[in-house]
TIVO-714484 format. One record per residue: residue in three letters; x, y, z of N, C-alpha, C in turn. Coordinates in steps of 0.2 Angstrom, whole numbers, plus 5000, padded with zeros to 4 digits. Layout:
! TIVO-714484
ALAXYZXYZXYZ
...
***
This chain:
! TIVO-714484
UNK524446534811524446474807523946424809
UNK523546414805523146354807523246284808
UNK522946224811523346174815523346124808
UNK523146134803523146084797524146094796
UNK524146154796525046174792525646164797
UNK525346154805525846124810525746044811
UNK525346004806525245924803525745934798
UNK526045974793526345984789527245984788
UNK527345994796527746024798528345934795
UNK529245944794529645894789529745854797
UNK529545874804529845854809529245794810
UNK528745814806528145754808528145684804
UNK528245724796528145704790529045654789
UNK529545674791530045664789530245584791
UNK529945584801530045554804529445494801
UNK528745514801528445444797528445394794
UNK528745454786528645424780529445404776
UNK529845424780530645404778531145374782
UNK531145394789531345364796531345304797
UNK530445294799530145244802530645174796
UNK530445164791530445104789530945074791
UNK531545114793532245104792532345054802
UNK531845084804531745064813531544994813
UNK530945014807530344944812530644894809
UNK531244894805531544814802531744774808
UNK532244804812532844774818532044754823
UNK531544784823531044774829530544724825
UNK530644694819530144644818530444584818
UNK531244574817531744564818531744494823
UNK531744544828532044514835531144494837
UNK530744524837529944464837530044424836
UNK530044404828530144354823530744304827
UNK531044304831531644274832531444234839
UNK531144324842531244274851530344254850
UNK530044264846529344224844528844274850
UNK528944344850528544344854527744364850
UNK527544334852526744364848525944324855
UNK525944394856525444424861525144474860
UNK524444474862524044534861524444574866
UNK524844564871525344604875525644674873
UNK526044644867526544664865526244734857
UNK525744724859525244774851525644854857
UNK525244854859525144924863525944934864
UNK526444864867527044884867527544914864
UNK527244894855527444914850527344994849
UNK526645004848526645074848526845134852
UNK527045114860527145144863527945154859
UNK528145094858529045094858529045134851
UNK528645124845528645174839528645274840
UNK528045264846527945354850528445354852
UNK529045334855529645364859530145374855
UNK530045344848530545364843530445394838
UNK529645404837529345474833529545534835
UNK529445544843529445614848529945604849
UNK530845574850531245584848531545634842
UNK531545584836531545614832531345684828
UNK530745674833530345754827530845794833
UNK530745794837531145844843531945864838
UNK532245794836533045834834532945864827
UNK532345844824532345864815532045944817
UNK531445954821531246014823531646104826
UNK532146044830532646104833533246114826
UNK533446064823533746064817533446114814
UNK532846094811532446164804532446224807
UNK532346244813532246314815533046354817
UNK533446304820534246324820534346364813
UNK534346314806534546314802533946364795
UNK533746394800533046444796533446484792
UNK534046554794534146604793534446554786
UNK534746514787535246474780534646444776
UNK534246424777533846404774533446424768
UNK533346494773533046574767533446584763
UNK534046584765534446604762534746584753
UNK534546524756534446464748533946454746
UNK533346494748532646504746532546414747
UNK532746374754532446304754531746334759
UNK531146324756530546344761530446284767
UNK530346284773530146254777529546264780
UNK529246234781528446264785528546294791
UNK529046254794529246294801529446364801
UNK529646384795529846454793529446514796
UNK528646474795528046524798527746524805
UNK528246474809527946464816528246534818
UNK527946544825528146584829528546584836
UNK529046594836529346564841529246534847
UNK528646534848528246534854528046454852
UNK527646454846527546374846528046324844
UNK528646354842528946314841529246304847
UNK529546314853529546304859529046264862
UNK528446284863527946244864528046164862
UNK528146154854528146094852528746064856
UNK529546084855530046044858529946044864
UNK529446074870529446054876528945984874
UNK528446004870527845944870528345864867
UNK528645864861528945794862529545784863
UNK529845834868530445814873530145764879
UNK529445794883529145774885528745694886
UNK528245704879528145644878528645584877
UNK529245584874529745544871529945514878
UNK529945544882530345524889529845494893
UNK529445504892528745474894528545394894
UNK528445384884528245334882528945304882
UNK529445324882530045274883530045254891
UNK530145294896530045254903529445204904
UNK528845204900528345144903528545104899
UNK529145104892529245034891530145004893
UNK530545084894531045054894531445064901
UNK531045114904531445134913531845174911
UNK532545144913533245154915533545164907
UNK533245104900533445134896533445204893
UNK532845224896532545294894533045354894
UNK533645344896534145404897534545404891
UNK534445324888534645354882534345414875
UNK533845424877533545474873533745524876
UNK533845544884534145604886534645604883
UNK535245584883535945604879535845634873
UNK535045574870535145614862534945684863
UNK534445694867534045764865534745804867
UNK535245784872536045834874536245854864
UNK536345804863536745814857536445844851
UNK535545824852535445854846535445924847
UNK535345954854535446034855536146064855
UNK536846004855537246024854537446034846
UNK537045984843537345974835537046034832
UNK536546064833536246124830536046214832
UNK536246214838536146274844536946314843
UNK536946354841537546414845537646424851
UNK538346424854538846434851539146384848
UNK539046314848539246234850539246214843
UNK538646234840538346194833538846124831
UNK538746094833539246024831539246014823
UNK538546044821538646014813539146064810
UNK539346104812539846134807540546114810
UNK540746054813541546054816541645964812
UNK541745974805542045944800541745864802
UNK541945844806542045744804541445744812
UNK541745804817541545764823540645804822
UNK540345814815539645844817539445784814
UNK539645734808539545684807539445604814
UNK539845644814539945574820539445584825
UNK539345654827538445674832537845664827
UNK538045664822537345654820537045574820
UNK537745524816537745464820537545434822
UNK537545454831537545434835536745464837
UNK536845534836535945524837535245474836
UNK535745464826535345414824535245344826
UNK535745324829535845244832535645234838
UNK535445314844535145294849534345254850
UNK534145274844533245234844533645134843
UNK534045154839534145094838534545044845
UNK534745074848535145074857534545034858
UNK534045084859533345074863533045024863
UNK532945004855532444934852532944874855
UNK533544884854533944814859533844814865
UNK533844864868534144854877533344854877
UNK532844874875532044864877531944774878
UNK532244764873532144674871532644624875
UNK533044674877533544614881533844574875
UNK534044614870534244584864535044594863
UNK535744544865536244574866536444534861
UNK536544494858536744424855537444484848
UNK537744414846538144434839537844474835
UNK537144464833536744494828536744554829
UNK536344544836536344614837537044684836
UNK537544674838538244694836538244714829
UNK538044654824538044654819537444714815
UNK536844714817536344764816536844824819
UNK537044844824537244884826537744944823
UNK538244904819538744904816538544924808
UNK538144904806537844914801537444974800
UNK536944984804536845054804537145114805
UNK537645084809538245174808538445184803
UNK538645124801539045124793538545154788
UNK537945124788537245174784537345254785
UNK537245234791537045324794537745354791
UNK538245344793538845384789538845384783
UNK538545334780538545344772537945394769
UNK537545394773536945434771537045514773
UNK537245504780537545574782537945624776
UNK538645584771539045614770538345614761
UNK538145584761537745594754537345644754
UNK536945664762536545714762537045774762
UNK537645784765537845834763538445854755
UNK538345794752538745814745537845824744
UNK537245824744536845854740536645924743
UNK536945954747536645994752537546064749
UNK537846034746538646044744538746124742
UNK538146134739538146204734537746264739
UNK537446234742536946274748537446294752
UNK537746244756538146264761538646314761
UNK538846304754539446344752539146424753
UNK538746414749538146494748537946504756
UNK537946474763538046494766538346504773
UNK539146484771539746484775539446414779
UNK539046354778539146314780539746264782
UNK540146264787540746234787540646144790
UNK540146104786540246044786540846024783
UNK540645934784541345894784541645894777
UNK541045894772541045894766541145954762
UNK541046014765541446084764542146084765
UNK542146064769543046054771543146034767
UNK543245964767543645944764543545914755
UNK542945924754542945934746542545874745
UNK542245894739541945824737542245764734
UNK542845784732543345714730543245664736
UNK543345714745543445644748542745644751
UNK542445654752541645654753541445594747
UNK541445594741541245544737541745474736
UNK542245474739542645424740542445384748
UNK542345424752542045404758541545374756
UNK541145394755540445364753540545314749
UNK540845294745541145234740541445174746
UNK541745214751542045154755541545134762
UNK541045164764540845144769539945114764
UNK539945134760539445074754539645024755
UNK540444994754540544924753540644884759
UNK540744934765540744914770539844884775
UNK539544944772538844934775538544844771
UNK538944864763538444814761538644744762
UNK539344774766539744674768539344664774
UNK539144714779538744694785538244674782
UNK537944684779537244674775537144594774
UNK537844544772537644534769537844454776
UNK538044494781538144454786537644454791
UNK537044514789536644484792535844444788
UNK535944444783535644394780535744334780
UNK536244304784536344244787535744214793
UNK536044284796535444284801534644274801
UNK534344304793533744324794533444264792
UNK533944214789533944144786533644094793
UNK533844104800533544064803533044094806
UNK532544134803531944174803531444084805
UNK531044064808530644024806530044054800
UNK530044004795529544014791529744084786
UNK530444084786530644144782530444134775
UNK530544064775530444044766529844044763
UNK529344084768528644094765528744164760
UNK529044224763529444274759530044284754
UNK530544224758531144224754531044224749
UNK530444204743530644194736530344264734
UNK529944304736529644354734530444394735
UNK530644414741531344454740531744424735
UNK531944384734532344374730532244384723
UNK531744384720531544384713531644464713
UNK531544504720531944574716532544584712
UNK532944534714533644544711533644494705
UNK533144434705533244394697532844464691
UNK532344474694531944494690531944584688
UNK532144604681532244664680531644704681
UNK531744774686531544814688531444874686
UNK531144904681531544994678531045024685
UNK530445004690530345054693530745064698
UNK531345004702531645024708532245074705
UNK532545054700533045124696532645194696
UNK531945194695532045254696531945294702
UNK531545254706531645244715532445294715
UNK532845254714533545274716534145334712
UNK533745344709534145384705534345454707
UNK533745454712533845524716534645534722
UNK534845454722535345474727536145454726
UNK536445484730537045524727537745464732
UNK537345394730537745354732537845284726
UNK538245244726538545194721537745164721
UNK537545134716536945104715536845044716
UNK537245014719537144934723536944954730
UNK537145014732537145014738536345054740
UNK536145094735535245114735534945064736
UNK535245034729534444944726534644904735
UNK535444894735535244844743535044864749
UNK535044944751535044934756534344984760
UNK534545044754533945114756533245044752
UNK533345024744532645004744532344924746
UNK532944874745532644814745532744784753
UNK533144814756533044804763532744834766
UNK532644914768532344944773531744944769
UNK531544954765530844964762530444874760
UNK530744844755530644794754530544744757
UNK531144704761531044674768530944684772
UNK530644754775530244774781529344734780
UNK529444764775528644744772528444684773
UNK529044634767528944594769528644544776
UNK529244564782529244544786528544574790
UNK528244624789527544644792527144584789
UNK527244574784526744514783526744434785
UNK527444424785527644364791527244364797
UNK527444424801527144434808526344434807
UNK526144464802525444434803525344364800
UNK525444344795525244284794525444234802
UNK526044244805525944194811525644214816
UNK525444294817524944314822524444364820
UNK523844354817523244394813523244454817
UNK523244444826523144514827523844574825
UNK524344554824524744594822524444614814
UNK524044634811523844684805523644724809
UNK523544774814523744834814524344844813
UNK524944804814525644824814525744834807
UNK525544764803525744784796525344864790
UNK524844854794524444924791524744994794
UNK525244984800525645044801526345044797
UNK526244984796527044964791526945004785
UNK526344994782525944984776525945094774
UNK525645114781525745184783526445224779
UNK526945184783527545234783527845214777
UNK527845164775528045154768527545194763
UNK527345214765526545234759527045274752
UNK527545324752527845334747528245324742
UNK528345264744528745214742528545184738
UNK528045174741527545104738527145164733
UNK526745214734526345254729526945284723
UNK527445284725527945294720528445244716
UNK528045204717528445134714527945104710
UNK527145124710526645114707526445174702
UNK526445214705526645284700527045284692
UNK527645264694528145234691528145174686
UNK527545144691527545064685526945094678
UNK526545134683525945144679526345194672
UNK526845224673527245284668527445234665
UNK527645164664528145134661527645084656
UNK526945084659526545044656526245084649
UNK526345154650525845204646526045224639
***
């Protein structure tokens, strides 16, 4: 296999172009709040984005190859499908490695938080253990996987405040609701191959009612912490631009969202106008009050790229 089609790979691409955005909000955040802006802080930033990329690819990596035999089986193609075991080993040693790495030169002692996840994500998808098939508690590992980059970006910053609780809180509620979405669309597969998730168990009645409830709950968190983003200095250079999302009618964010299998306030609020929308935003706050942060925003600029060429895609369809 040639080294263009291991760049290919959903554990590189996944974490980039769909992950990332939902990270760099909480860490442009807490900048903007404790004002750090130092050329200091450039390098500390990417270090701290590498230790949750190599994180990441590591648990989505061991996930696609766990989940190969089922995969085929639903003719879902994975690129990982053509590795040879050898490199695929190679790889999980290479950003189990790297992740522990560029997490100790920035977080020390925090660094063991990534050790427990890579415990879980080898518990959540490895035989005999597989966590993702043991109904509510493979949800609850997968969770927690997700929330420990977010552990990380706190305890890095010395950021312990109310907010941060509230940030904290919020994303589980996300994660669980996202978690149980990805498995009602995953619903007909699994079935086809004796997958015993939470959402096979117990049916999509309460799979879709869950979802309906922890939507209302994430979007009441939501909405407690935009109180907070209010004492943002200089937030009111952006505020208007965000808001006109919601005065102003949109058919390209609908169709953004129509791909997803949750209540449609809880897409527009949270997947697109918060993690995608006012992330962005706020990349551009940080540069305007510190120019050398445009590398940060042109990595912002990076991980959003589908988003954004999918939103213009879109416009350009509606103009035609």
């Amino acid at each position: 296999m040639g080294k263009m089609e291991i760049l290919k790979l959903r554990a590189w691409k996944f974490i980039l172009f769909e992950r990332f955005i939902w990270l760099l909000n909480p860490i442009f955040y807490i900048v903007l709040v404790k004002k750090i802006f130092s050329l200091g802080f450039i390098p500390d930033f990417f270090i701290l984005v590498a230790s949750i990329f190599f994180f990441f690819s590591f648990s989505v990596l061991i996930n696609d190859y766990i989940d190969m035999p089922y995969d085929i089986k639903v003719k879902k193609k994975r690129v990982v499908h053509k590795l040879p075991k050898f490199h695929i080993f190679i790889l999980l040693i290479f950003t189990f490695i790297l992740c522990l790495i560029t997490a100790f030169l920035i977080g020390k002692f925090y660094s063991i938080l990534y050790f427990i996840g890579f415990i879980l994500a080898i518990f959540y998808s490895v035989f005999p253990i597989r966590l993702k098939e043991r109904g509510f508690l493979g949800i609850l590992t997968d969770v927690i996987i997700e929330l420990i980059p977010v552990l990380f970006i706190f305890s890095v910053f010395s950021y312990f405040g109310f907010d941060a609780i509230v940030f904290i809180l919020f994303y589980l509620f996300v994660q669980i609701t996202s978690m149980i979405e990805h498995q009602i669309k995953d619903y007909d597969s699994d079935l086809k191959t004796h997958t015993n998730t939470f959402t096979v168990e117990k049916g999509l009645k309460v799979a879709n009612r869950l979802v309906g409830i922890f939507s209302m709950v994430s979007a009441g968190l939501l909405f407690i912490l935009f109180y907070f983003y209010l004492k943002i200095e200089y937030v009111y250079l952006i505020l208007p631009i965000w808001l006109s999302r919601f005065v102003l009618p949109n058919s390209v964010l609908k169709e953004n969202i129509a791909s997803f299998k949750v209540p449609f306030y809880f897409a527009d609020l949270v997947y697109v106008s918060f993690f995608h929308i006012l992330t962005l935003l706020l990349s551009f706050l940080l540069t305007l009050k510190f120019l050398p942060y445009l590398s940060i925003l042109f990595f912002t600029l990076f991980c959003d790229l589908h988003f954004i060429k999918g939103s213009i895609t879109a416009r350009i369809r509606g103009l035609i």
